[in-house]
DOVEXMAR-251351 format. One record per residue (C-alpha): residue number from 1; z, x, y. Coordinates in pm, whole numbers. Layout:
N
<node nr="NUM" zz="Z" xx="X" yy="Y"/>
...
END
This chain:
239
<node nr="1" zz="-2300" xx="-799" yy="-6121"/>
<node nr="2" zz="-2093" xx="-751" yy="-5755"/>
<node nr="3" zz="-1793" xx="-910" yy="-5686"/>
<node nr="4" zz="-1645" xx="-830" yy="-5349"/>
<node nr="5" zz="-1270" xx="-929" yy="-5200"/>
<node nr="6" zz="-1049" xx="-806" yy="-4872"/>
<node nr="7" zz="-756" xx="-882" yy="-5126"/>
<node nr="8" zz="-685" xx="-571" yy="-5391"/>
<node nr="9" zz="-519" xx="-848" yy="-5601"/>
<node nr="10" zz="-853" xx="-1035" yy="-5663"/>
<node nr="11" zz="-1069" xx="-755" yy="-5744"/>
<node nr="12" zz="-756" xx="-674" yy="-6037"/>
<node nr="13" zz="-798" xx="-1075" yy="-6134"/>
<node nr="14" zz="-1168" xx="-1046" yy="-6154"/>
<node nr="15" zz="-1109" xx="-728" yy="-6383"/>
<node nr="16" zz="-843" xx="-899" yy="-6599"/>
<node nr="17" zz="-1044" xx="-1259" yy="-6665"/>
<node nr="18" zz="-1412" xx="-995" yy="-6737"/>
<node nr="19" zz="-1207" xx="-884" yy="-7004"/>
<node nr="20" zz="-1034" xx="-1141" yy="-7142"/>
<node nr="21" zz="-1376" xx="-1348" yy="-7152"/>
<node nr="22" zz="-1523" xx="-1071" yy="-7234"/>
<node nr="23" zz="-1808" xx="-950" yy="-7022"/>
<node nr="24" zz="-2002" xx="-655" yy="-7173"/>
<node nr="25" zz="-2048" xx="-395" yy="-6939"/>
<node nr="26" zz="-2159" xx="-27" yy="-6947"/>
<node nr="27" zz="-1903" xx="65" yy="-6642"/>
<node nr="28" zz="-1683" xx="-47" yy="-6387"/>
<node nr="29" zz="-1787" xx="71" yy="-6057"/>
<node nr="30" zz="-1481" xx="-25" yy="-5733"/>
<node nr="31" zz="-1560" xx="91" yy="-5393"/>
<node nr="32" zz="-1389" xx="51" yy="-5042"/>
<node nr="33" zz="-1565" xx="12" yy="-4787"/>
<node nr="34" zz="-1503" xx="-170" yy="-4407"/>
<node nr="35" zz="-1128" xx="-311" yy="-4536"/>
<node nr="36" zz="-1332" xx="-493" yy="-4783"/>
<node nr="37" zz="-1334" xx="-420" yy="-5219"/>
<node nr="38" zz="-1635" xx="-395" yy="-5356"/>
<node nr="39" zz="-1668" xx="-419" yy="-5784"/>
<node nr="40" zz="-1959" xx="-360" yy="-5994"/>
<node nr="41" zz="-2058" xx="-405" yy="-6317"/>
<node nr="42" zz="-2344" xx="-180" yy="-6458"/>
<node nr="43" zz="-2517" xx="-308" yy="-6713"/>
<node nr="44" zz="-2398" xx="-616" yy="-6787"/>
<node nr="45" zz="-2505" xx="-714" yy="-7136"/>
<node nr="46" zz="-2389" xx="-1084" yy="-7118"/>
<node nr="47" zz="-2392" xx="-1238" yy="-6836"/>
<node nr="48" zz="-2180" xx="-1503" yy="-6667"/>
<node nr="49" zz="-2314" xx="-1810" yy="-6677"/>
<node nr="50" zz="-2188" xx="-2018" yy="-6386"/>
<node nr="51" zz="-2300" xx="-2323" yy="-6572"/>
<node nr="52" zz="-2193" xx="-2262" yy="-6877"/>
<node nr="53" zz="-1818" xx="-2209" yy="-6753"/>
<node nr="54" zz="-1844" xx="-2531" yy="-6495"/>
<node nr="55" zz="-1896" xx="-2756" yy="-6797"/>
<node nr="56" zz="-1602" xx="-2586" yy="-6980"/>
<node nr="57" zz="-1377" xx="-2656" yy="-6654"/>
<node nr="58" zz="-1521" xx="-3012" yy="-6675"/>
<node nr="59" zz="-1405" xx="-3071" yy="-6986"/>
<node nr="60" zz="-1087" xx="-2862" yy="-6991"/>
<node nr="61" zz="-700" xx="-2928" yy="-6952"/>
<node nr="62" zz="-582" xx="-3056" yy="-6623"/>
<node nr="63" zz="-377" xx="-2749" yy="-6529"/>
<node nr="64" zz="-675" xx="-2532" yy="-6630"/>
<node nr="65" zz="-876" xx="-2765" yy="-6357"/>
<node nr="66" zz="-593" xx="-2632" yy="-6118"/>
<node nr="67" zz="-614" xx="-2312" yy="-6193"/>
<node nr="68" zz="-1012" xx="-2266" yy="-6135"/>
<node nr="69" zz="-912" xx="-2442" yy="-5811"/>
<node nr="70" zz="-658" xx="-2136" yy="-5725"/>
<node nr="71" zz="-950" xx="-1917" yy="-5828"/>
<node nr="72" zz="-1152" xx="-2027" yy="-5592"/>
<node nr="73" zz="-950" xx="-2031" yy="-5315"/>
<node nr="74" zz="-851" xx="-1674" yy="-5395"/>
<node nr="75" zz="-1164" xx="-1589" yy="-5410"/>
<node nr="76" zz="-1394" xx="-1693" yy="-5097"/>
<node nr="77" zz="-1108" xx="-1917" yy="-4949"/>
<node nr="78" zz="-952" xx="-1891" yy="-4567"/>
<node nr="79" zz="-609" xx="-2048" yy="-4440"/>
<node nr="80" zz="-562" xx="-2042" yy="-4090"/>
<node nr="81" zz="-221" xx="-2043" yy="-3946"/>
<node nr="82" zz="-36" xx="-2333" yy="-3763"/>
<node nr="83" zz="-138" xx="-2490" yy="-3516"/>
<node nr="84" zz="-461" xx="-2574" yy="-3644"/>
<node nr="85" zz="-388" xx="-2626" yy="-4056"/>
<node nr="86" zz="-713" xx="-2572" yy="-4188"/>
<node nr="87" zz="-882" xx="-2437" yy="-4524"/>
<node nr="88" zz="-1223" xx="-2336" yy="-4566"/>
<node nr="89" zz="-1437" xx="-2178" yy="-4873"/>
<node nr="90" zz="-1745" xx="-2049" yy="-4865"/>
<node nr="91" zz="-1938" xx="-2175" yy="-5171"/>
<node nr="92" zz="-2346" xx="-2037" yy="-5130"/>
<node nr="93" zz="-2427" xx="-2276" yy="-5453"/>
<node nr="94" zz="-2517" xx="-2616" yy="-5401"/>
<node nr="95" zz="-2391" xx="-2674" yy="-5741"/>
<node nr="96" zz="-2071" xx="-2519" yy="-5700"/>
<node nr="97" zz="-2001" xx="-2695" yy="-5387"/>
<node nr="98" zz="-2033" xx="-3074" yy="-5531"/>
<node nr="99" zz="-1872" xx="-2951" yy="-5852"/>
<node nr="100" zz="-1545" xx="-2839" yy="-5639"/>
<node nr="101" zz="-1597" xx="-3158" yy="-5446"/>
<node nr="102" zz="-1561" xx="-3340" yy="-5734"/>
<node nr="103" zz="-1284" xx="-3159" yy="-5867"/>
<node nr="104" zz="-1120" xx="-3224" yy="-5504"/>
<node nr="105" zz="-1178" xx="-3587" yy="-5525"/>
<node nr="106" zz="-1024" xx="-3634" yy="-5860"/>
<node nr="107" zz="-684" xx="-3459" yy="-5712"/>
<node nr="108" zz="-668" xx="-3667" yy="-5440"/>
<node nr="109" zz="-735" xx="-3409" yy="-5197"/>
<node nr="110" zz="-929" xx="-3483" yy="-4844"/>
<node nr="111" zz="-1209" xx="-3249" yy="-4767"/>
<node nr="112" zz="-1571" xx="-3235" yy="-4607"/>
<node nr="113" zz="-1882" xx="-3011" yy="-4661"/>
<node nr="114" zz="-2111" xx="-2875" yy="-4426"/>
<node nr="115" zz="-2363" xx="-2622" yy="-4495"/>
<node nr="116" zz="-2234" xx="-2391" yy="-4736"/>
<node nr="117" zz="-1850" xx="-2464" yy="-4702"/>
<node nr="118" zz="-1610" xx="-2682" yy="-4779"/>
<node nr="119" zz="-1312" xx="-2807" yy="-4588"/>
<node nr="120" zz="-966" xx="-2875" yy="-4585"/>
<node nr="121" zz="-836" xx="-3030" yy="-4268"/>
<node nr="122" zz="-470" xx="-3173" yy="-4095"/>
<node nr="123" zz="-139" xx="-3006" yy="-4199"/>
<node nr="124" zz="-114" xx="-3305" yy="-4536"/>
<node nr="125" zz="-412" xx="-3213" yy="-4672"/>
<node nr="126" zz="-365" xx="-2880" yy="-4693"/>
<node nr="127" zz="14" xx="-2880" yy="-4779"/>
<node nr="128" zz="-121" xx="-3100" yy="-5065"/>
<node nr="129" zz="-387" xx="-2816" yy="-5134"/>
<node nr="130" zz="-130" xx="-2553" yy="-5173"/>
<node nr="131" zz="92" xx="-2730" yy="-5390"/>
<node nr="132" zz="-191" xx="-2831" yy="-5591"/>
<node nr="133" zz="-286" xx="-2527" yy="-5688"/>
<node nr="134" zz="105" xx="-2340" yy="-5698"/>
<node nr="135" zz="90" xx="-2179" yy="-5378"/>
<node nr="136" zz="372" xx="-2432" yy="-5233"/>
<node nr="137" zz="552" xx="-2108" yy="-5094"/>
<node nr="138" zz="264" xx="-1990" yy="-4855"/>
<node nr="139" zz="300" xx="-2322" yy="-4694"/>
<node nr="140" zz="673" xx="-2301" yy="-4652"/>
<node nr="141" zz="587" xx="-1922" yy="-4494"/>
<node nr="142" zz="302" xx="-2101" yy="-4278"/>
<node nr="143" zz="575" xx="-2336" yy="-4184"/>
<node nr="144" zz="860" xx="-2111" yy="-4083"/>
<node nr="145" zz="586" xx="-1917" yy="-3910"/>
<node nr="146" zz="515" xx="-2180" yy="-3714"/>
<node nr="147" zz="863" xx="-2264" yy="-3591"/>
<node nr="148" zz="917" xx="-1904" yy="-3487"/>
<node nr="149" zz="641" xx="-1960" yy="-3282"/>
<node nr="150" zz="755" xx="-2280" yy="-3178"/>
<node nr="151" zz="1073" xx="-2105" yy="-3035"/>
<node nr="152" zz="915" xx="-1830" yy="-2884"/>
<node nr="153" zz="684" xx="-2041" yy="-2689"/>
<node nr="154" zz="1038" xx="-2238" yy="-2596"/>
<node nr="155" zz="1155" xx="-1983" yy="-2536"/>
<node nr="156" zz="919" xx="-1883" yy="-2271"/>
<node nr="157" zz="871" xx="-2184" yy="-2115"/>
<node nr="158" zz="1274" xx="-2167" yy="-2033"/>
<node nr="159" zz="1183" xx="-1790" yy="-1928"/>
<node nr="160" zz="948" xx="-1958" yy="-1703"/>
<node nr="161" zz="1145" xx="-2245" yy="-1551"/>
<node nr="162" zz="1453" xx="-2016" yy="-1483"/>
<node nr="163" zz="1263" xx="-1753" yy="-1301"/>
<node nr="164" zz="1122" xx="-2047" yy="-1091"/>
<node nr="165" zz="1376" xx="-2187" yy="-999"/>
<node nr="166" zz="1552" xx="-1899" yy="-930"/>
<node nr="167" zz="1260" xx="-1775" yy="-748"/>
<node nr="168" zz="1326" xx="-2143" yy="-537"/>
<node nr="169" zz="1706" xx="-2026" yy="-482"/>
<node nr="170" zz="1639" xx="-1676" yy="-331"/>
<node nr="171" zz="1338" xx="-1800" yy="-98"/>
<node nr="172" zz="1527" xx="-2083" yy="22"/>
<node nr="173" zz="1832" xx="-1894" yy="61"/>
<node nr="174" zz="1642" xx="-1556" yy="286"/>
<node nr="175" zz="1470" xx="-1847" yy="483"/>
<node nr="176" zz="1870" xx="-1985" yy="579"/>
<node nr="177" zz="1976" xx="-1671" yy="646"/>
<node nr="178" zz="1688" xx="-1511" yy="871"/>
<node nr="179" zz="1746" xx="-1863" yy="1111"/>
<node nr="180" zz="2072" xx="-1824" yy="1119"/>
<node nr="181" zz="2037" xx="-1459" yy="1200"/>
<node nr="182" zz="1787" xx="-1591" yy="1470"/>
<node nr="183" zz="2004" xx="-1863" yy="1634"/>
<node nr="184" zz="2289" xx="-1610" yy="1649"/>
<node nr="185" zz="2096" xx="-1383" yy="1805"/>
<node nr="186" zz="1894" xx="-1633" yy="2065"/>
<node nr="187" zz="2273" xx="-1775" yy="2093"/>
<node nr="188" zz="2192" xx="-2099" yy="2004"/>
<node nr="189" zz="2457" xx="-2082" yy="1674"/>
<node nr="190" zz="2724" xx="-2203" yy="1942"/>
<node nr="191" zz="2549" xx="-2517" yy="1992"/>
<node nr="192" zz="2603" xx="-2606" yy="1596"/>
<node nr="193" zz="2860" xx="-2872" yy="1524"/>
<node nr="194" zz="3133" xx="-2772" yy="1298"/>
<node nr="195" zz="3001" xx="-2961" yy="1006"/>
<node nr="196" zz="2663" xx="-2716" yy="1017"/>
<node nr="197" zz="2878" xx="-2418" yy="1121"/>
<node nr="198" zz="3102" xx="-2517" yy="831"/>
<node nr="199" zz="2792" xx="-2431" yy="600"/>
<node nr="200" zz="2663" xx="-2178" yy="826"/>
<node nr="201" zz="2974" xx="-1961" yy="750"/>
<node nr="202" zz="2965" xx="-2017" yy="355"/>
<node nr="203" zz="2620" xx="-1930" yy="363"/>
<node nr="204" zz="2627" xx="-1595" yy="516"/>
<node nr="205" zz="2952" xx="-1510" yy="334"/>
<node nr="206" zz="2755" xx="-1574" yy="-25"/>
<node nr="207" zz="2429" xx="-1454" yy="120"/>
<node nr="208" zz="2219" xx="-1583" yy="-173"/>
<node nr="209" zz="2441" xx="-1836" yy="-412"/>
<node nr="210" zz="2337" xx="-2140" yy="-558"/>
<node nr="211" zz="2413" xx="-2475" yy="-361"/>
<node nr="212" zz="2607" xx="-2568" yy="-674"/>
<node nr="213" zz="2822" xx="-2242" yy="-634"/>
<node nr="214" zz="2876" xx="-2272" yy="-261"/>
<node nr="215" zz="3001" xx="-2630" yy="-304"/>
<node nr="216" zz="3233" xx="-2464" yy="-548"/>
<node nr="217" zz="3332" xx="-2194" yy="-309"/>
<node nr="218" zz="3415" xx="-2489" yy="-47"/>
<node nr="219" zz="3649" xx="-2622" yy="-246"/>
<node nr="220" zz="3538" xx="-3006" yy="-116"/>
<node nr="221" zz="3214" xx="-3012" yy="0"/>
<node nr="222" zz="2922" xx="-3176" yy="-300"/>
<node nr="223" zz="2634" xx="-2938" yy="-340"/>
<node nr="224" zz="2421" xx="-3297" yy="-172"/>
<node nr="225" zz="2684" xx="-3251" yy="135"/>
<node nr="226" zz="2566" xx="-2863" yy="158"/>
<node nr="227" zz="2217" xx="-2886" yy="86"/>
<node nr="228" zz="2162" xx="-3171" yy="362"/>
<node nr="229" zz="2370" xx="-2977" yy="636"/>
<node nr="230" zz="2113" xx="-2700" yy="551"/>
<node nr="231" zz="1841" xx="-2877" yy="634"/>
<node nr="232" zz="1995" xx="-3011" yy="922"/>
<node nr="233" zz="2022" xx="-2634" yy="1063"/>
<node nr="234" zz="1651" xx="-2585" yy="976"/>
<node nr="235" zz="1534" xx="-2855" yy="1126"/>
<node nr="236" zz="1735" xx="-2766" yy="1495"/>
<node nr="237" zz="1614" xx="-2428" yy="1432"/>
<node nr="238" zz="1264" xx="-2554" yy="1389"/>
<node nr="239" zz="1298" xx="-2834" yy="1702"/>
END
C-alpha cells in the first residue's frame, strides 16, 4: 500500500489514522524523493477497503462527513491563490468522485467534475469550502494575500503614472528651453512681447519646474496663463 504527499503533515496523518484503524502491516517504509513523500506499507495484512469506509462516512455524524471532506482536500487537493479562487482534487475513482459529489451537494457547496477531478470555482464557493471543512483561516491568509497584492500592483501603477508624467514635464520643459536658446541666439527673442518674455524669463530661471510651480514662482500668473504663453513661443518659434 503507497501513499504519497508534498505535505510532511499528511504523510504523519496517514500514519496516525493506519493506526488508530488499525492497518496491519509488517513495516513502515517513508522515502523523499523530487520534494514529494512517499509511504509504504509492506505487507499489509488487512487491507483498506475504500468501500467499506465510504459506507461508514455515509452513515456517520455530520462533523465526521466534514472531516473526511478535510481529508480529502489534504490529501490530493489544490488551492490556487487570488485572483483566480479555485479548488481542485484529483479523485482517479469513479466512485470516489460521485461519492464526494454527493457529499458536496448535501453541504451546499458548488462544484463540477471533469475527467478525474473535481472543482471548486468563484471566491464564495470556495470561502464556503474552507469554512466547511475548518480551514476558515487559510482563506483569511488567501485574502490578506491578495490585498498586498492589490497594493503593490497600486502601487505600481502610481510608480508608473508619476514617472510619466514626469517624463511629460522634463521633455516638454528641454523642448522650451532649446527654442528659447535658439531664438536668443538667431535674435529673434527681441521680437517676443512682454507677456511671452514674461514666461520666457521664469522658464530659464527654473530650467525644468512644473507649470504649477512656475505659476507659483510668478506670484500672479495661473499655471493655464503659463502653459498657453508657452505654446505661444513654440508656435512663433515653429512659424
Amino acid at each position: 500500500m503507497l501513499f504519497s504527499s508534498a505535505e510532511i503533515s499528511v504523510i504523519r496523518k496517514i500514519i496516525v489514522l493506519s493506526n488508530a484503524f488499525p492497518i496491519e502491516r509488517e513495516a513502515d517504509i517513508l522515502q523523499k524523493e523530487k520534494g514529494y513523500f512517499t509511504l509504504e506499507f509492506r505487507n499489509v495484512r488487512n487491507k483498506l477497503s475504500a468501500e467499506l469506509l465510504l459506507k461508514e462516512v455515509k452513515n456517520s455524524k455530520e462533523e465526521f462527513k466534514k472531516s473526511f471532506l478535510r481529508g480529502i482536500f489534504l490529501g490530493c487537493g489544490i488551492l490556487s491563490a487570488p485572483p483566480s479562487y479555485h479548488i481542485e482534487m484529483h479523485l482517479e475513482k469513479d466512485i470516489e468522485r460521485k461519492f464526494v459529489s454527493k457529499m458536496l451537494t448535501k453541504f451546499y457547496t458548488k462544484h463540477s467534475m471533469k475527467n478525474d477531478k473535481i472543482y471548486i470555482t468563484g471566491r464564495g464557493n470556495v470561502e464556503r469550502f474552507l469554512y466547511l471543512i475548518g480551514a476558515s483561516s487559510t482563506f483569511l491568509i488567501l485574502e490578506e494575500d491578495a490585498v498586498e497584492k492589490a497594493l503593490s500592483n497600486e502601487l505600481n501603477r502610481k510608480t508608473n503614472f508619476e514617472y510619466a508624467n514626469l517624463k511629460r514635464q522634463s521633455d516638454a520643459s528641454t523642448k522650451q528651453l532649446r527654442i528659447l536658446n535658439e531664438l536668443k541666439k538667431n535674435g529673434k527673442f527681441d521680437s517676443l512681447n512682454e507677456e511671452l518674455k514674461e514666461v520666457a524669463f521664469l522658464r530659464m530661471k527654473y530650467p525644468y519646474a512644473s507649470l504649477s510651480e512656475l505659476s507659483q514662482f510668478s506670484g500672479h500668473l495661473s499655471k493655464q496663463a503659463i502653459y498657453h504663453r508657452l505654446r505661444k513661443i513654440i508656435k512663433k518659434y515653429e512659424e
